[in-house]
Biopython code that builds the backbone (N, CA, C, O; Angstrom):
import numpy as np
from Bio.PDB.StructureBuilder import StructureBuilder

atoms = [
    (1, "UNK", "N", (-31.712, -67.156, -85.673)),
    (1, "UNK", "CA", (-31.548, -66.023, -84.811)),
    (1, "UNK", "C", (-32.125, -64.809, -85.541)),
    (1, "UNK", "O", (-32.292, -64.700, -86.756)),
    (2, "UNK", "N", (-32.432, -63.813, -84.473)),
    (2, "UNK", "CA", (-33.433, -63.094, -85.599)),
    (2, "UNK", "C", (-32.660, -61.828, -85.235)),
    (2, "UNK", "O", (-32.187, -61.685, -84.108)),
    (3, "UNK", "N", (-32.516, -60.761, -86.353)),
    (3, "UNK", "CA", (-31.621, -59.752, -86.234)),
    (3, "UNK", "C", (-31.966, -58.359, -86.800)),
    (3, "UNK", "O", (-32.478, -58.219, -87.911)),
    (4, "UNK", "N", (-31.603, -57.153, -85.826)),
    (4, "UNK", "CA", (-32.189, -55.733, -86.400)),
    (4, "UNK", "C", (-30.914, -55.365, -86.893)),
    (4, "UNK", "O", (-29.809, -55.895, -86.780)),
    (5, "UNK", "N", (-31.479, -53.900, -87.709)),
    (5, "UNK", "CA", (-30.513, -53.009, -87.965)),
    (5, "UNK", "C", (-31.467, -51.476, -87.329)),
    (5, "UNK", "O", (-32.584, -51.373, -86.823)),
    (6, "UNK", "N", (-30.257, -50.332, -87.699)),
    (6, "UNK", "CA", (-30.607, -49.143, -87.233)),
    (6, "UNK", "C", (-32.045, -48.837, -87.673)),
    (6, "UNK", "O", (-32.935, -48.330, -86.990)),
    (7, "UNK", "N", (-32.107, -49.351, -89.284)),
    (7, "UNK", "CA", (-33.604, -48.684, -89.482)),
    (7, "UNK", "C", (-34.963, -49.679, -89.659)),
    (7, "UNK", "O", (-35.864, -49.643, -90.497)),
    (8, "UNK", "N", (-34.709, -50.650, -88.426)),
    (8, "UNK", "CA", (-35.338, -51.470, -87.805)),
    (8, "UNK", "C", (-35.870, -52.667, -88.866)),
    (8, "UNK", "O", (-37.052, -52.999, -88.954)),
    (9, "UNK", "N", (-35.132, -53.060, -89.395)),
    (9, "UNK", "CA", (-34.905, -53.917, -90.629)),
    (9, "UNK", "C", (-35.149, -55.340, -90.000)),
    (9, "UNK", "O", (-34.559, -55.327, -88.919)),
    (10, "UNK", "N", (-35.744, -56.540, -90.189)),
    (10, "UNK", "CA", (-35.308, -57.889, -89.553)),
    (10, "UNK", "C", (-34.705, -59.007, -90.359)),
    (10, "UNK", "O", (-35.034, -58.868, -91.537)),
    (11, "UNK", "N", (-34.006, -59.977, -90.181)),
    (11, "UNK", "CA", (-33.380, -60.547, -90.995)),
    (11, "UNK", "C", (-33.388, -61.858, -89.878)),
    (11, "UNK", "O", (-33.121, -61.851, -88.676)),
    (12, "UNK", "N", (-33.880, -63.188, -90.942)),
    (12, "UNK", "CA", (-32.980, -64.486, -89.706)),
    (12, "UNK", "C", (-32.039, -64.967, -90.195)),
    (12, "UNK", "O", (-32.015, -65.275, -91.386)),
    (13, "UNK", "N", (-31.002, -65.149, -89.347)),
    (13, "UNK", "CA", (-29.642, -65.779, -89.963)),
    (13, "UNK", "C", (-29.305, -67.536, -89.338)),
    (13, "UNK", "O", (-28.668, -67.829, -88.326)),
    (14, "UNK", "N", (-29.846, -68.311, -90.142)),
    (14, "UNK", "CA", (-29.586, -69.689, -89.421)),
    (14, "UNK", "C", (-28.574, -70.465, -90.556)),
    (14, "UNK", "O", (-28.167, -70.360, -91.713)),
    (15, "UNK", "N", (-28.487, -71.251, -89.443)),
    (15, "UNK", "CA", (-27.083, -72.633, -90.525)),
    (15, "UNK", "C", (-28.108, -73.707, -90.597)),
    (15, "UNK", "O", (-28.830, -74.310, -89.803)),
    (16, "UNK", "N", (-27.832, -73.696, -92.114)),
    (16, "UNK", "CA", (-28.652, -75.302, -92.489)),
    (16, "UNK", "C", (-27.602, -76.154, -93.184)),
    (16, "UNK", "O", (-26.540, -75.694, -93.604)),
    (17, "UNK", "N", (-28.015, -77.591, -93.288)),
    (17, "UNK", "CA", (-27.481, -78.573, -94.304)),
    (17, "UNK", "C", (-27.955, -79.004, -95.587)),
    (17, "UNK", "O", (-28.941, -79.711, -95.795)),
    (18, "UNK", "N", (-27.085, -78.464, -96.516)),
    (18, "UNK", "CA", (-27.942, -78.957, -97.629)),
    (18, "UNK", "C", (-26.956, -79.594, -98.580)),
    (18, "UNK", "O", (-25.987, -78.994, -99.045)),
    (19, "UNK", "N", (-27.246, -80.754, -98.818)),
    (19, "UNK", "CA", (-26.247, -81.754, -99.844)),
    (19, "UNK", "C", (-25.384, -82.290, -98.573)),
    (19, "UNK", "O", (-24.292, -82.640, -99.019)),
    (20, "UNK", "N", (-25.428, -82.453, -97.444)),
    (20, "UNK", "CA", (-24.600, -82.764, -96.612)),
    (20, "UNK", "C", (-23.418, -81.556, -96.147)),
    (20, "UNK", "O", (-22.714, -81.703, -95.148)),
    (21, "UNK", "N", (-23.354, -80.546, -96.908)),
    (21, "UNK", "CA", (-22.907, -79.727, -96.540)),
    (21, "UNK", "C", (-23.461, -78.371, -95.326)),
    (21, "UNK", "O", (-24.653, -78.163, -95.098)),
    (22, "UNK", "N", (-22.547, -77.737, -94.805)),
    (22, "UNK", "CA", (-23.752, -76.501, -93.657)),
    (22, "UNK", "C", (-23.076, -75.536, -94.541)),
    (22, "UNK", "O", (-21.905, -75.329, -94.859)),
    (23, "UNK", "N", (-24.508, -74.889, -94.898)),
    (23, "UNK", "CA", (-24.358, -73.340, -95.169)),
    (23, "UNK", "C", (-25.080, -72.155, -94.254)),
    (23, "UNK", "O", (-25.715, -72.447, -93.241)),
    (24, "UNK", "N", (-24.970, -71.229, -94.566)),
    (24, "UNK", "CA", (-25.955, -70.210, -93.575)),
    (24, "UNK", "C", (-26.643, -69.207, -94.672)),
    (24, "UNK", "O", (-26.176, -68.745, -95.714)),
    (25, "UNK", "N", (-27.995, -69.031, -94.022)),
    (25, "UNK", "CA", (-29.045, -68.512, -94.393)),
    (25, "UNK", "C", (-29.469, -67.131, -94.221)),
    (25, "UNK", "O", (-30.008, -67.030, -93.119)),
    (26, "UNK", "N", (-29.453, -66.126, -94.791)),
    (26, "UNK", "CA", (-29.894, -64.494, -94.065)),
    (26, "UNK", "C", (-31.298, -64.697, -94.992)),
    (26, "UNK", "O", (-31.398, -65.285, -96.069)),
    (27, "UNK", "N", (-32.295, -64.042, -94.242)),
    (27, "UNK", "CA", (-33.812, -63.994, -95.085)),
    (27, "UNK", "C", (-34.692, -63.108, -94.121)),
    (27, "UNK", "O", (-35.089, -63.064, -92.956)),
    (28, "UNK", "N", (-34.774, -62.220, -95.692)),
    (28, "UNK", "CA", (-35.211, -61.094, -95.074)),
    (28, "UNK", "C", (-36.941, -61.237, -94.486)),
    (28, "UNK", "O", (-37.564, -62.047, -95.172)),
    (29, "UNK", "N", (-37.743, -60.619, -93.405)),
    (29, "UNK", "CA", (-38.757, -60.696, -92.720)),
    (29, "UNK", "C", (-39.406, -59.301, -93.325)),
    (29, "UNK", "O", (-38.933, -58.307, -93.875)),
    (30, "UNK", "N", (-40.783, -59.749, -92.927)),
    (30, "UNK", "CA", (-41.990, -58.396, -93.662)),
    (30, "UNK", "C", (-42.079, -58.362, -94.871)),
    (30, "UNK", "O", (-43.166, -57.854, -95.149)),
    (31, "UNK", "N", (-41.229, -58.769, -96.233)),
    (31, "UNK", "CA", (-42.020, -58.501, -97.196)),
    (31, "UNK", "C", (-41.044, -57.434, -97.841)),
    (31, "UNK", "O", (-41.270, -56.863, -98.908)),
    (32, "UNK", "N", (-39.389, -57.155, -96.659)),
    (32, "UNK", "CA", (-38.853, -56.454, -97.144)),
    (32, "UNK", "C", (-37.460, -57.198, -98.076)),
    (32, "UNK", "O", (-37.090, -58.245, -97.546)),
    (33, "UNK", "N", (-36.910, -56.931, -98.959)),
    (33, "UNK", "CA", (-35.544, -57.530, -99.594)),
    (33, "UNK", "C", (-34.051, -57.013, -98.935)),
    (33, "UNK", "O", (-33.693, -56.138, -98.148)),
    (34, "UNK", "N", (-33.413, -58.076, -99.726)),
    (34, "UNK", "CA", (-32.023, -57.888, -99.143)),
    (34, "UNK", "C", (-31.013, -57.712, -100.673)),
    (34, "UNK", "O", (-31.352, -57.999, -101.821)),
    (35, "UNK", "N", (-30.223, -57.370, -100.381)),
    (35, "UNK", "CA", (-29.129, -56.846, -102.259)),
    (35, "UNK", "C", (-28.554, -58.179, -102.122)),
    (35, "UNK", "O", (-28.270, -58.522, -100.974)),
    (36, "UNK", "N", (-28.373, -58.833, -102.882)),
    (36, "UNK", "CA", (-27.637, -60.065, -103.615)),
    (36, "UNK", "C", (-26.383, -59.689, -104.055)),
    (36, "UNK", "O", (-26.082, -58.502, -103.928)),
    (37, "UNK", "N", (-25.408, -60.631, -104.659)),
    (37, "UNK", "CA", (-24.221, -60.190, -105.132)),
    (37, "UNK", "C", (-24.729, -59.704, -106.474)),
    (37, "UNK", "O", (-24.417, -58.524, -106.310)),
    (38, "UNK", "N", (-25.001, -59.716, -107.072)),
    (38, "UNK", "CA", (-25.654, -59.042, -108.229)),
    (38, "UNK", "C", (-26.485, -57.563, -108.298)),
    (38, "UNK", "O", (-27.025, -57.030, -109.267)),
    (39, "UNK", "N", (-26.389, -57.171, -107.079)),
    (39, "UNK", "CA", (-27.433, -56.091, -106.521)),
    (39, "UNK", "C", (-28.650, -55.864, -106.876)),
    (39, "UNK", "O", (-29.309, -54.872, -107.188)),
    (40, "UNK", "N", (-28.809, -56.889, -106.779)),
    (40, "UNK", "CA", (-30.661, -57.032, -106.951)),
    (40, "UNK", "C", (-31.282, -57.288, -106.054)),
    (40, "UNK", "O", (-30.438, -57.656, -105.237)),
    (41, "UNK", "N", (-32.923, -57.408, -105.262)),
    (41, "UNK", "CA", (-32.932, -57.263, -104.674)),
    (41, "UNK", "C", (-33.594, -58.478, -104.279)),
    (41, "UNK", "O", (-34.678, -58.621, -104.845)),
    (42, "UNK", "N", (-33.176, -59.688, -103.226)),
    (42, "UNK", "CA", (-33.731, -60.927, -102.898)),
    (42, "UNK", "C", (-34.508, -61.374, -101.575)),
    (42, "UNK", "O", (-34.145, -60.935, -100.483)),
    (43, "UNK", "N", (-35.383, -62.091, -101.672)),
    (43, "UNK", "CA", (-35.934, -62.691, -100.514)),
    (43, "UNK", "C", (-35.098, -63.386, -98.940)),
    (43, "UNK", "O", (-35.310, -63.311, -97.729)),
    (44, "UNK", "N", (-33.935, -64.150, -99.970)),
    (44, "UNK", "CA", (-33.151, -64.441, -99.109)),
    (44, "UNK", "C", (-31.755, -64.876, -99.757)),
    (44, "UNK", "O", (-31.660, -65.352, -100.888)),
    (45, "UNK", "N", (-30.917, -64.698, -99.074)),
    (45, "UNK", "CA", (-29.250, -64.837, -99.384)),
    (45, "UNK", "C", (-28.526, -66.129, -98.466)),
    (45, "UNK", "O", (-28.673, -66.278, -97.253)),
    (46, "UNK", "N", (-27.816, -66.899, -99.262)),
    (46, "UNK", "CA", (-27.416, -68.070, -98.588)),
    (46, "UNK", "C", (-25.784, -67.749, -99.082)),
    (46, "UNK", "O", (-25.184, -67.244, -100.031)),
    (47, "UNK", "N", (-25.472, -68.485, -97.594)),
    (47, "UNK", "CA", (-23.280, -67.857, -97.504)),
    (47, "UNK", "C", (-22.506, -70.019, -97.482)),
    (47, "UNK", "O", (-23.087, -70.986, -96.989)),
    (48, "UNK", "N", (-21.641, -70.010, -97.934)),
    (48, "UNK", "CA", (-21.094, -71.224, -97.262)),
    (48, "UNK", "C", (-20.257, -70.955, -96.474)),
    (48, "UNK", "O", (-19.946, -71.868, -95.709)),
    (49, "UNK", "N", (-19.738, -69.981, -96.361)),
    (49, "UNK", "CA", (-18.473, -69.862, -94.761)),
    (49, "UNK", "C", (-19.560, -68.811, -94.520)),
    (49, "UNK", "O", (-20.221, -68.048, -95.226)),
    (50, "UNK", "N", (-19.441, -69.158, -92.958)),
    (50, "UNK", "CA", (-19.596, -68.342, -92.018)),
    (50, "UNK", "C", (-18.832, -67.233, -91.571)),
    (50, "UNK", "O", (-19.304, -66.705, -90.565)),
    (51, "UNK", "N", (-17.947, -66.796, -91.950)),
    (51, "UNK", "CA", (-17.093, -65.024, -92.283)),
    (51, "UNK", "C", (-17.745, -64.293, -92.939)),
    (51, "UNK", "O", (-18.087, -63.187, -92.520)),
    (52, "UNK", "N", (-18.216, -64.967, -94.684)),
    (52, "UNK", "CA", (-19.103, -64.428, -95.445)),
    (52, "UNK", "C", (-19.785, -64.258, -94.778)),
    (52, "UNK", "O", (-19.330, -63.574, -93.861)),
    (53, "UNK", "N", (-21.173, -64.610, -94.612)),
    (53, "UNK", "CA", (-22.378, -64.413, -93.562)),
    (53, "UNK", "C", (-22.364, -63.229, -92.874)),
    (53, "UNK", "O", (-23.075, -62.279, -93.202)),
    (54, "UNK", "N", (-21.263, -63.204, -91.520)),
    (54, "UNK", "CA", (-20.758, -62.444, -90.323)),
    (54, "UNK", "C", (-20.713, -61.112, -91.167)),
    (54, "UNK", "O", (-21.606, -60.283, -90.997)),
    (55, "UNK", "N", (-19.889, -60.927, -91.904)),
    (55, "UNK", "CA", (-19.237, -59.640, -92.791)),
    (55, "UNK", "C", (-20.719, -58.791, -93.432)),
    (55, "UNK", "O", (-20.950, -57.605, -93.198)),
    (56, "UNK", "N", (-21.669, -59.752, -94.318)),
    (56, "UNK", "CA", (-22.494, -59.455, -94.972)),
    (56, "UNK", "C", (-23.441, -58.550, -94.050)),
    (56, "UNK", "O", (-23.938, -57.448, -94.283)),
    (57, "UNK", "N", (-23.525, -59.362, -92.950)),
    (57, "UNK", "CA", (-24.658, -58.979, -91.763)),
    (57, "UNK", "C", (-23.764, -57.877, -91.049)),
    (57, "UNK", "O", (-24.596, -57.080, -90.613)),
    (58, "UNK", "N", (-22.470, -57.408, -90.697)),
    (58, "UNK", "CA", (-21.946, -56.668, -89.955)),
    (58, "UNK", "C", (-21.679, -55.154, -91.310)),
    (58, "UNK", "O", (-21.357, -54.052, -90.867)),
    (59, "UNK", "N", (-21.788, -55.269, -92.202)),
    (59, "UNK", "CA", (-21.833, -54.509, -93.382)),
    (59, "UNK", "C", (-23.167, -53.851, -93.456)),
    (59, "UNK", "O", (-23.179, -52.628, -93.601)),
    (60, "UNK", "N", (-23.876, -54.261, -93.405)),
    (60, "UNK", "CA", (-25.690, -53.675, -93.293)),
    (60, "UNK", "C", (-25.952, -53.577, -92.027)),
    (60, "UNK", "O", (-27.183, -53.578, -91.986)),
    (61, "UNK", "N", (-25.599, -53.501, -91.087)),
    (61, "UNK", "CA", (-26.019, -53.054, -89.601)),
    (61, "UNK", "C", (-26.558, -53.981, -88.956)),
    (61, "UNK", "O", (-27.289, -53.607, -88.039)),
    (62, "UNK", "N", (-26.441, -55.206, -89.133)),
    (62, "UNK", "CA", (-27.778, -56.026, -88.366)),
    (62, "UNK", "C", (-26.880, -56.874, -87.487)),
    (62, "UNK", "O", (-26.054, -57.741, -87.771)),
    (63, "UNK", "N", (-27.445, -56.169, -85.889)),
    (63, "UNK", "CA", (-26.995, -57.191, -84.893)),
    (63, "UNK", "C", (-28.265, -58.017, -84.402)),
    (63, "UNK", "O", (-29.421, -57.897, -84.808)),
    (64, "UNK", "N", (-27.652, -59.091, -83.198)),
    (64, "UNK", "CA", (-28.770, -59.864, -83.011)),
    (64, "UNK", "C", (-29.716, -59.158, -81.324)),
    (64, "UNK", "O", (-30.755, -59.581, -80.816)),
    (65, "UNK", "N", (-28.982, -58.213, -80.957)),
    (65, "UNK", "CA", (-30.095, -57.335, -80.233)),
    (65, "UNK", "C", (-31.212, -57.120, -80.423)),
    (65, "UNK", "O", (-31.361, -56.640, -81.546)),
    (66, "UNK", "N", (-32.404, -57.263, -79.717)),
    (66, "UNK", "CA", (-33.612, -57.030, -79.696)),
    (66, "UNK", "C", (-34.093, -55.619, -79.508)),
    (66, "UNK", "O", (-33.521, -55.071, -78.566)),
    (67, "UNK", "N", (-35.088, -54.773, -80.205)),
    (67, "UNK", "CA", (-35.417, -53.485, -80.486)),
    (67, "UNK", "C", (-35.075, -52.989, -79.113)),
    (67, "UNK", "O", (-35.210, -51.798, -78.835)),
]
sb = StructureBuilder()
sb.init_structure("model")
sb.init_model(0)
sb.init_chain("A")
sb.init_seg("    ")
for serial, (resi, resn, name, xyz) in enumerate(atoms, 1):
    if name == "N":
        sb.init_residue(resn, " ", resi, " ")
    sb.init_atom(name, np.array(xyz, "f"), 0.0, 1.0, " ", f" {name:<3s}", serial, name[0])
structure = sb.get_structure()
């Protein structure tokens, strides 16, 4: 699913399986980064609960509304 924020930021947030387990995926689009738990700045950020995820993405502004 692909997702803005106010200052027109894009991000996709999908659930994958990996090891047999589902985690979810935020990754940032254009070339721009996203802050890590470390606050650095990454390509893409992976959650195993989906609260994490929700929170992370509702914390930085990004809904799944289209511009």
């Amino acid at each position: 699913m692909k997702m803005f924020n106010a200052a027109g930021q894009a991000v996709y947030f999908n659930q994958i399986s990996k090891n047999g387990k589902i985690q979810y995926v935020v990754k940032a689009l254009s070339g721009q980064h996203i802050k890590g738990r470390d606050g650095q700045r990454h390509a893409s950020r992976s959650f195993t609960e989906l609260h994490q995820a929700e929170a992370f993405l509702a914390r930085n502004g990004y809904k799944s509304s289209s511009r």
